[in-house]
Steps between C-alpha positions, in 0.01 A plus 500: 500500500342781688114476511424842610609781279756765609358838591807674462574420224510765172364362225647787296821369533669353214694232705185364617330556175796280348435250773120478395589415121782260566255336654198528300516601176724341199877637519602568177897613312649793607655545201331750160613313191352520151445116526301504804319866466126368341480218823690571746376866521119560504298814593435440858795320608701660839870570449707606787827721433805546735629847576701380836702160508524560824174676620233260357252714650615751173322258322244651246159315357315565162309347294566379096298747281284407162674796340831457392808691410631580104701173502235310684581456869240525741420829702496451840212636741639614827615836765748633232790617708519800241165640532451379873124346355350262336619481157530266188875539468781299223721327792448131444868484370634777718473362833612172632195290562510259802146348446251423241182365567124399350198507759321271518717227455308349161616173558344437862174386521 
């Protein structure tokens, strides 16, 4: 372990971002399903999508919205590749999600 941060380093990067929650926060599925929407999928939780298998620097964050679609999937928060800005957009079961995460982890002390 390093004990002097990285200055070059660009925290707005999602594979670093990614690194930060694998390591500290709770990982959680991957997968929407009607069994697992009410626990698995909380306003606030950070979901990942994959655009690029093979660029995973096409990776695109966002964040689980309170507001929810007609059938009851979460809205996502994030840079909606559409409007090129911020937006509250219905693309939690569009896009393939690569990570799903709760910070802070509520099980650590």
């Amino acid at each position: 372990q390093r004990s002097e941060p990285i200055k070059h380093i660009d925290f707005r990067s999602v594979f670093f971002q990614e690194k930060f929650f694998k390591r500290n926060a709770l990982e959680l599925e991957n997968e929407y399903t009607l069994d697992n929407k009410d626990i698995q999928w909380q306003p606030g939780d950070i979901v990942y999508f994959q655009f690029d298998p093979d660029n995973p620097d096409m990776d695109l964050g966002g964040f689980i919205s309170s507001r929810t679609n007609e059938e009851g999937v979460p809205l996502v928060i994030m840079i909606s590749k559409e409007f090129g800005k911020i937006s509250e957009v219905d693309k939690l079961l569009e896009y393939t999600i690569v990570g799903h995460y709760r910070y802070p982890n509520p099980y650590e002390e």
